[in-house]
Every structure is written in C-alpha cells, then in structure tokens.
C-alpha positions in Angstrom: 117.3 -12.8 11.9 118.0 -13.7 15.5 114.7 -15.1 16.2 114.8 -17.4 13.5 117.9 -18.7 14.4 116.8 -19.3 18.3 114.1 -21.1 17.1 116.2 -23.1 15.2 118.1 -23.5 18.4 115.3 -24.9 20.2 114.4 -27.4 18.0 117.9 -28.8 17.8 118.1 -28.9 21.3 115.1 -30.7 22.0 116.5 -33.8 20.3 119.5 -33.0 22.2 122.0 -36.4 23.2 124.8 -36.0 25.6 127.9 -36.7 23.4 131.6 -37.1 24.3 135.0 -36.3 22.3 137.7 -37.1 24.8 141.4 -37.5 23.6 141.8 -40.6 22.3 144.0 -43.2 24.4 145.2 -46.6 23.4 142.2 -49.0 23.7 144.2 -52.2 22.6 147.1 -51.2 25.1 143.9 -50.6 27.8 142.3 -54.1 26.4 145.4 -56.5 26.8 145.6 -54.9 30.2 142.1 -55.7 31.2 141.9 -58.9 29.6 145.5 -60.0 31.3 143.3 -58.8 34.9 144.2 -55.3 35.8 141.2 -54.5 37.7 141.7 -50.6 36.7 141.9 -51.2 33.5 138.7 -53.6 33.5 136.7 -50.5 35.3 138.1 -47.6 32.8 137.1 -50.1 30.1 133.6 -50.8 31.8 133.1 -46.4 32.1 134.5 -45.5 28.2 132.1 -47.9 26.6 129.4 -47.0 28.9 130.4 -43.1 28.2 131.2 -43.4 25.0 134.6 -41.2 26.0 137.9 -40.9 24.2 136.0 -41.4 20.7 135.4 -44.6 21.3 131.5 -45.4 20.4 129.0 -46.6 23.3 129.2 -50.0 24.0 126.6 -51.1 26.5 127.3 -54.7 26.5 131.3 -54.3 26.6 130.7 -52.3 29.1 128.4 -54.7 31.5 132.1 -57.2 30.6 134.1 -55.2 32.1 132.0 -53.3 34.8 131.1 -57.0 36.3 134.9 -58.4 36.1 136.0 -55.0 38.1 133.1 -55.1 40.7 133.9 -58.5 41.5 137.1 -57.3 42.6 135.5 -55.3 44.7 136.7 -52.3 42.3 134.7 -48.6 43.4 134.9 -47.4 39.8 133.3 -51.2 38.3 130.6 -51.6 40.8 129.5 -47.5 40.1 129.3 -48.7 36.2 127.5 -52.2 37.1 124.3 -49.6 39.3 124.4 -47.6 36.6 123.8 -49.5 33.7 121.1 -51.7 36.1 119.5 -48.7 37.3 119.1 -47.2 33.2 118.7 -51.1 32.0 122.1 -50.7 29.0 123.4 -53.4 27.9 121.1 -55.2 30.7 117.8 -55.9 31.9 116.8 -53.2 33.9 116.7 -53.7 37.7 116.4 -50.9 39.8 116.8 -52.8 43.1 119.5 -54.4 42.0 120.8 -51.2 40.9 120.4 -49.9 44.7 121.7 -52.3 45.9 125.0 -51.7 44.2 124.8 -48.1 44.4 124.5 -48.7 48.8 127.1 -50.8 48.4 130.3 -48.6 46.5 128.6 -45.2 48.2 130.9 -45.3 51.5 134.2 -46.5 48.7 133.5 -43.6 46.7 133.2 -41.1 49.3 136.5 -42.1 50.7 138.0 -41.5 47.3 136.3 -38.4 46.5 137.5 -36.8 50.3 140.9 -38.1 49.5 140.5 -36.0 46.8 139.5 -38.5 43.1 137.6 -35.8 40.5 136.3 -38.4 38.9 134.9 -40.0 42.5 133.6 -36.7 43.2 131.7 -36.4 39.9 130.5 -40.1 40.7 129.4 -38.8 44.6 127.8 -36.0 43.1 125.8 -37.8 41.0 124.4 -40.1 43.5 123.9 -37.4 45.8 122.1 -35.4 43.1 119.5 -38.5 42.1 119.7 -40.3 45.8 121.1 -42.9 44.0 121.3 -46.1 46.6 118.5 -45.4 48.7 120.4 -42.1 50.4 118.7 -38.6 50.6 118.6 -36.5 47.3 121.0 -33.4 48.3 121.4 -31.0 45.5 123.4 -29.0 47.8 126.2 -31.6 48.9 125.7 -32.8 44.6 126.8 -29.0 43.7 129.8 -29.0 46.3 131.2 -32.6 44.6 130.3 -31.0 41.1 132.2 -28.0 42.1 135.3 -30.0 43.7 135.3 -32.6 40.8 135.2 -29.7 38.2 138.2 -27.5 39.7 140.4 -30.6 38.7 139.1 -30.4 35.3 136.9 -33.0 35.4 135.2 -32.0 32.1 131.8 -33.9 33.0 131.5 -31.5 36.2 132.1 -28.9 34.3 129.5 -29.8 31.4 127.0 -30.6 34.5 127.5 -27.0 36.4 127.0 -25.0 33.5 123.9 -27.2 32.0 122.3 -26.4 36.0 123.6 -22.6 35.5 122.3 -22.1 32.6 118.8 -23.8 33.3 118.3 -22.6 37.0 118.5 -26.1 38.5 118.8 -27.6 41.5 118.2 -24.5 43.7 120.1 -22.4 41.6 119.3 -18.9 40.2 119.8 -18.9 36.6 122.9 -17.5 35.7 124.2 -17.3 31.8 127.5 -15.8 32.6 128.1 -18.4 34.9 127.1 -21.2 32.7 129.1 -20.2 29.8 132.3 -20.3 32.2 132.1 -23.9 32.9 130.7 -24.5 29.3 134.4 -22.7 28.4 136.2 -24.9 30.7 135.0 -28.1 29.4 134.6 -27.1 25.7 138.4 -26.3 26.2 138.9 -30.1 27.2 137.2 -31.2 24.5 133.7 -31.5 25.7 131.7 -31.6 22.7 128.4 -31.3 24.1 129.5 -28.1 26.3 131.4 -27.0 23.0 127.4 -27.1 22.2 125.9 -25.4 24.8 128.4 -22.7 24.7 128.0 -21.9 21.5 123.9 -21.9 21.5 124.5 -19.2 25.1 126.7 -16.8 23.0 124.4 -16.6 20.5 120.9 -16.4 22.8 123.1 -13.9 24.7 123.9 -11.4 22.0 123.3 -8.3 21.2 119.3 -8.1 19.7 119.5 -7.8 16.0 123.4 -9.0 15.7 124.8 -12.1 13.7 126.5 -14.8 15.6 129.4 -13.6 16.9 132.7 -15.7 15.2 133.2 -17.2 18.9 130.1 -19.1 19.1 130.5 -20.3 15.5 133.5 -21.6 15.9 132.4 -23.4 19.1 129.2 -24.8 16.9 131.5 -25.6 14.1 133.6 -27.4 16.8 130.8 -29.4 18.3 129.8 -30.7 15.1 133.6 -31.8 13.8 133.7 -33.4 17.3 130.0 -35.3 16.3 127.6 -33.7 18.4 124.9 -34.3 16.0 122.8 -31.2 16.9 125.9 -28.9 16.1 125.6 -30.8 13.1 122.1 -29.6 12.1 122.5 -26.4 13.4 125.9 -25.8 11.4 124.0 -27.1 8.1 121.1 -24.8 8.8 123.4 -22.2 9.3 125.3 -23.3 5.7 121.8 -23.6 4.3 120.5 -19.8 5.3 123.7 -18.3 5.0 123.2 -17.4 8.9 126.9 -17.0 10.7 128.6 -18.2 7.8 129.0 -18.0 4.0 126.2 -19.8 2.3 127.0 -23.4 0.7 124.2 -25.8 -0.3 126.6 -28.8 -0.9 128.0 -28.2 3.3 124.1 -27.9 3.8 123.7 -30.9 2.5 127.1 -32.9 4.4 126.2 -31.2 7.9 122.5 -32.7 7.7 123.7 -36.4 6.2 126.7 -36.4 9.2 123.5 -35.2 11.8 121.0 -38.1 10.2 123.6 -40.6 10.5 123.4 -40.6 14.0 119.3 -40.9 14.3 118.8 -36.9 14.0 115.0 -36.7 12.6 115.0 -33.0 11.7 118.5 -33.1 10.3 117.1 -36.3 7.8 114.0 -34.5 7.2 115.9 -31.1 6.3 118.4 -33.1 4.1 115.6 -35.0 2.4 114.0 -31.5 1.2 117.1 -30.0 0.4 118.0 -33.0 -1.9 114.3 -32.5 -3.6 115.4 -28.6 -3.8 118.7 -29.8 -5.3 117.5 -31.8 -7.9 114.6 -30.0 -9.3 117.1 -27.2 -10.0 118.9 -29.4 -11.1 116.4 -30.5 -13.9 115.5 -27.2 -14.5 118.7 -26.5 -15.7 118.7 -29.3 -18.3 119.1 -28.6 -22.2 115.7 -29.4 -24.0 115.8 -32.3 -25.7 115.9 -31.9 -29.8 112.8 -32.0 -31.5 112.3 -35.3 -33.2 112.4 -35.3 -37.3 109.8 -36.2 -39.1 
C-alpha cells in the first residue's frame, strides 16, 4: 500500500509549482497607498504580485508597475523585484545583464538591511548569495547562514527553502529528514502551503513500512490542497479515489482532480477525465431497459 502511494507521490511532485497562502492583507488599502507614492507600498505591491503571497494571484506585469516605480526611488526591496523578474524574463523581456546589473546594484542596500537585522533582506541576500546573483561569488555557505537568520524571524520562505535543501541534501548539506520536516512544520504553521506539501509527503515517505498515512500528514495534505497547492490537490483526490488515508468518495475524487486541473495540473485532468468515463459508464449501466416496443 505504501509503495503505491510513494509512487503516487513522485509523480505529483514532479509537476510540482511553488505556491503561496499568506494571510490576506488589504490590497485596495495597499493600492491607494502605492498609487498616492508610498515607495514601501509600491515595492510590497511589486513582491506580492510577483510572489503571488497573501492569496492574491501572480501578477507579472503589475508587478514590473510597481517594482519600476519603487526602484526609481532608489527603493532596496523594488530594485530586488525589477533583477528578478529581468533575470526570469515575467512580465518582461528577459535580460540577464540587465538583471545583473540591478542585482550589483541593490546587493551592498540589502546587505545593510539584512545585518541590521530585515528577514525578509536576509531571505533576499541569501538568495543572491545562493545563485551569485549580480556577478558576486555563489556561497551556499554564507546563503544557508542568511536562510537560517531570515528563518528564525519566521520568515516562512526561509523556512520553506531550508527544509526543501534538508530534505534533498543540497547545497553541501547531508540529507536530513528530521531536519527538513522541522522547518517544513515552522512554515506550514504560517501558512506555507507548499511546505504544508512537503511536510505532509516526508511524514508519509518516513513511516513506518506497511502503515497508512498517519492523520498528521493527511491533515497537512488536506491543508495544502484547501490552501491551492495544486499537487495536494491530486494527491488528496487520489487518496479519495483509492480510499488511501481517508474514507473513499468518488464525487471528492472527482472535485480534488477538477480544483488540481484548474490550475494546468496534467495528471490531475487526465485522472479526472477517466474517472468521469468510470462514472458514467456505471452510470449507464445502471439504467432501466427501455420497454419493448408493441407491435
């Protein structure tokens, strides 16, 4: 039982896309502030669209708005966004020298806000340490120290990053599941659905040989997918489908799989499509024969 359900895993995950569920903040009250010319609203603005955080859905292009009003104030936070979305060409042509360009030019801004002690310019350091973003030397070591930093204040991001490295044996770490599934905890616990994920896929590859999914990493699966992590999706509908974890219901099945193929999910629309088939050749089965005509 457990093997098919790893393998059921590992085909989720392979599809897998990095999804957000912040708390949700007031994005008209955040707007009028930008759009009246507060700089730190313009940056948040540029980094939730470009995130997709705090439910609001990606918005490459509203992002690149905000990201270039910010940077031309000379805004940290708005020129990171403006190398980021160059360097991954969203919402953008992609230029990659432009892209270093900006990323040399906010590095020394956001070191002096991560020393001073910013999580989320410590996550932003460590990321640019971690790629040698900007022309400076790839440093896993100094990345893992911001990660680290940036994580202990809760930065949920961090926290997803450490445990996805933990968990894989990255960046000159040893693999360590234990390890992983504590910062997967922290940041599922603030509402990070794609660590609500991962945690729940570790408790399960992690158990006992022969055991069911333990209640805790359904509930964190379960979790994922209410928070629309579209693999938790397809993996909870598989889950409804085989009775696996939870108590067996088609019709779930069935709304896990449409949520999952909503957002581009091939397997979960392929799955759904042959469950649907399933469903309505039963369903014709189970029709009264028609009366036989008089002559």
């Amino acid at each position: 039982m457990k093997k098919a359900i790893i393998s059921f895993l590992l085909t989720a995950a392979a599809a897998f896309t990095l999804a957000q569920n912040q708390p949700k903040i007031d994005l008209d009250g955040l707007t009028k502030k930008a759009s009246e010319g507060d700089v730190m609203a313009q940056a948040r603005l540029s980094e939730i669209y470009r995130r997709g955080e705090a439910g609001v859905p990606k918005d490459y292009f509203a992002s690149l708005r905000w990201a270039n009003l910010a940077a031309s104030k000379a805004n940290p936070m708005g020129i990171y966004n403006l190398a980021v979305l160059y360097e991954n060409g969203q919402g953008v042509k992609k230029d990659t020298k432009r892209a270093k360009e900006l990323f040399k030019k906010v590095f020394p801004m956001l070191k002096k806000l991560a020393e001073a002690g910013n999580p989320r310019a410590q996550y932003d350091l460590g990321y640019m340490y971690f790629h040698g973003s900007g022309g400076i030397n790839t440093d896993h070591k100094k990345a893992i120290d911001w990660f680290e930093k940036s994580a202990n204040q809760n930065n949920e991001n961090a926290c997803f990053v450490l445990g996805y490295l933990y968990s894989n044996g990255l960046a000159g770490l040893h693999k360590n599941p234990a390890t992983a599934q504590k910062w997967f905890r922290k940041a599922a616990l603030l509402g990070n659905s794609a660590s609500q994920y991962y945690l729940g896929i570790s408790l399960i590859m992690s158990a006992t040989k022969g055991q069911p999914p333990s209640k805790e990493a359904v509930k964190w699966l379960v979790k994922a997918a209410e928070n629309g992590e579209p693999n938790a999706q397809y993996i909870v509908g598989g889950m409804c489908e085989t009775g696996h974890g939870m108590k067996r219901n088609i019709a779930k099945a069935a709304e896990w799989y449409h949520r999952a193929a909503l957002q581009g999910h091939e397997s979960a629309a392929a799955r759904l499509k042959k469950l649907s088939i399933n469903m309505a050749s039963k369903a014709s089965n189970n029709l009264p024969a028609k009366p036989a005509k008089k002559e």
